[in-house]
N, C-alpha and C positions, 0 to 999 in steps of 0.2 A: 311451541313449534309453529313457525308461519307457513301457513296452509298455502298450494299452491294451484289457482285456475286458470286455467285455457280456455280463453277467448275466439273464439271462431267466427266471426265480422266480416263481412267485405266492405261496409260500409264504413269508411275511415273517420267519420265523423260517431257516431257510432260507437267502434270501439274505442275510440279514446277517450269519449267518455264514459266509458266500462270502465277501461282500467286507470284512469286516474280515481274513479270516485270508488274503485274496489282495493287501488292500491292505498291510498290515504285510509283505509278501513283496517289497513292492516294486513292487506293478502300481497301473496308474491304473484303478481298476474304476467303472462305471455301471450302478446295475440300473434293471429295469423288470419287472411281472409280467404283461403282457398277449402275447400271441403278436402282436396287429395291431402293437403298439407295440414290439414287437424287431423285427418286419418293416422299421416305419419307420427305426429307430435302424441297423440293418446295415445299410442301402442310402445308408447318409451316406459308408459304406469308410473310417471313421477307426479304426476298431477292431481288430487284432489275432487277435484272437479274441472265438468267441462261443462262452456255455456257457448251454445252453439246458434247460431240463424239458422234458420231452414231455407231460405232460398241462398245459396252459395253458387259460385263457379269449381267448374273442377268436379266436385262431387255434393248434390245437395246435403243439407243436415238430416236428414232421416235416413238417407241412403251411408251416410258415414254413421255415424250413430247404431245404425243395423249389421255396420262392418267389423266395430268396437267390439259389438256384443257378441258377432260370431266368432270373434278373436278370444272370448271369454276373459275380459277385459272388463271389471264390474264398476269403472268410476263412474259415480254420481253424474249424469248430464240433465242438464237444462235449454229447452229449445225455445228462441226467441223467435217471434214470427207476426206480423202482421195477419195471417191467415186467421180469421177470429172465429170459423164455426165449432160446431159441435165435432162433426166427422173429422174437423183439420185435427182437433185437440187431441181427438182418440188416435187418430191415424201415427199421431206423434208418441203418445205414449205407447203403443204396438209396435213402433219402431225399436224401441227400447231405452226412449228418453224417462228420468223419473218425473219430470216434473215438465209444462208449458205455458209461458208466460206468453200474455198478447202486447203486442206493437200498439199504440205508446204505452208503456208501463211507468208504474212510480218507482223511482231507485230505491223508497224506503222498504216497497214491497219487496222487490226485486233480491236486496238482501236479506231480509224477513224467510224469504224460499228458500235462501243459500244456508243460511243458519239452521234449516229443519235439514236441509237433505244430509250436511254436514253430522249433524247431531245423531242421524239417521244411521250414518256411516259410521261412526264412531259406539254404538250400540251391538253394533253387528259382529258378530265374532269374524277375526282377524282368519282369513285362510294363511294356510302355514305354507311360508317359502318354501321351492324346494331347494333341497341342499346339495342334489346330482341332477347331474343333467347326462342323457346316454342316446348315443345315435348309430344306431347298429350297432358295431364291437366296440366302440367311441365311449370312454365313458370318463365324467368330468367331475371331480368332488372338487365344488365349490368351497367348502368351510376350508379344507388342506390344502385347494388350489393343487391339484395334481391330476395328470392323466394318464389314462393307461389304453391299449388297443390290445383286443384280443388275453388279456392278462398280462401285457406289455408295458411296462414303465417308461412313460415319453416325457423327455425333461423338456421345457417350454420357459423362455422364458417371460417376463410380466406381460412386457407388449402383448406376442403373441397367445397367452394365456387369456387377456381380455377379448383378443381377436376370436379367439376360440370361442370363448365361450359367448361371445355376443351370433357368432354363425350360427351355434349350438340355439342358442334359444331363439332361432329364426329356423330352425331344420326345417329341411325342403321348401322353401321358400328364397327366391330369388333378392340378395342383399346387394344396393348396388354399391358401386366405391362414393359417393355423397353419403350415403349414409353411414359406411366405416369413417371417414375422414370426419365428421361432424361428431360419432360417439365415441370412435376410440383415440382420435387427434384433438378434438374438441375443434376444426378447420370449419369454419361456414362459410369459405370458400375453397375453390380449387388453386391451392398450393403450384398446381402447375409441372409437377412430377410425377414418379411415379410407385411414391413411395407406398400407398397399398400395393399392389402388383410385386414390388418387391418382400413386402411381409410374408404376402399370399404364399408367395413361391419357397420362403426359407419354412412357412409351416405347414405346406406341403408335404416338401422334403420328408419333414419329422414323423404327419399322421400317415404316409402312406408310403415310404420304401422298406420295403422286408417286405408289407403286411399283403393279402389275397387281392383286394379288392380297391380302386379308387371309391374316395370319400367327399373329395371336395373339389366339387366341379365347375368348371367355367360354364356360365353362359355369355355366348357372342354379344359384343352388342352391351348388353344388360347390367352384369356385375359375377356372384360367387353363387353358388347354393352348396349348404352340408346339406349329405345325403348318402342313405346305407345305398340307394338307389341309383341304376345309374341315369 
């Protein structure tokens, strides 16, 4: 199985040579140089590991890395940094990095570190998927792919079932339409339409006519949030 890391770089020199000399190693590598946009990229949990700089734009590495973790998000990270004291090192691993390499580093080391946190992870007992997901009277069996409200059998179909359950394991939290279009279109651009908005509204319909209470709400501006809340 080819392991997968995220590279979190601003420095385009840098990360390219991360991920050629990680790709030729055999890793599936993806960079990015913004901290908000490694923030987004680890909370998807496809990745293996994450090697991050600490000084970034957008959001530093410690401050993202400390977002991961409040997210309970448990991939292996690595923080790259020029900062070479004692206090930088700790302050790094208190963030919630496992590991801190100092600015220049040797690549042999570098993968030497990858190979232990990797080995590391793989030791570790596997936390168990969950198989439902439930958001007030909302509730979603993953393995059947079926939903129901209030003990209500609500037929959905694929599209909107992914739509579902991607809001679903974001509840109460603000998703904006770039992020539907990129996870459930696989779109890393703007299409230009307004084909979220028109999903939004046909699975509306579905989670919330009959039922007491609205569940899935606009924010202006922003994008959706699921919420038993209003």
């Amino acid at each position: 199985m080819t392991r997968k890391i995220l590279i979190v770089e601003d420095d385009a020199a840098t990360a390219g040579y991360l991920a050629k000399g990680l790709g030729e190693a055999g890793y599936a590598v993806e960079t990015c140089g913004d901290g908000r946009d490694g923030l987004f990229l680890a909370s998807e949990g496809i990745f293996d590991l994450i090697i991050a700089d600490r000084m970034l734009p957008g959001l530093n590495g410690l401050a993202m890395i400390g977002a991961i973790r409040a997210a309970g998000i448990r991939t292996p990270a690595l923080i790259l940094s020029a900062l070479a004291t004692v206090d930088d090192r700790i302050d790094g691993l208190r963030a919630g990095a496992d590991d801190y390499l100092v600015k220049p580093f040797s690549f042999a080391e570098l993968s030497a570190r990858i190979e232990a946190l990797l080995r590391r992870t793989d030791r570790a007992p596997a936390d168990a998927q969950p198989t439902r997901l439930s958001v007030g009277d909302l509730e979603i069996d993953l393995l059947a792919r079926t939903v129901t409200r209030d003990g209500r059998a609500i037929a959905l179909g694929a599209r909107e079932f992914n739509l579902l359950e991607y809001l679903a394991r974001h509840a109460g939290q603000v998703v904006t339409r770039t992020m539907m279009l990129e996870k459930i279109w696989n779109y890393h651009f703007d299409p230009g339409s307004n084909v979220v908005d028109v999903h939004i509204g046909r699975l509306r319909r579905k989670i919330e006519e009959g039922f007491g209470s609205p569940i899935l709400h606009t924010v202006r501006g922003a994008g959706y949030r699921l919420s038993a809340e209003a």
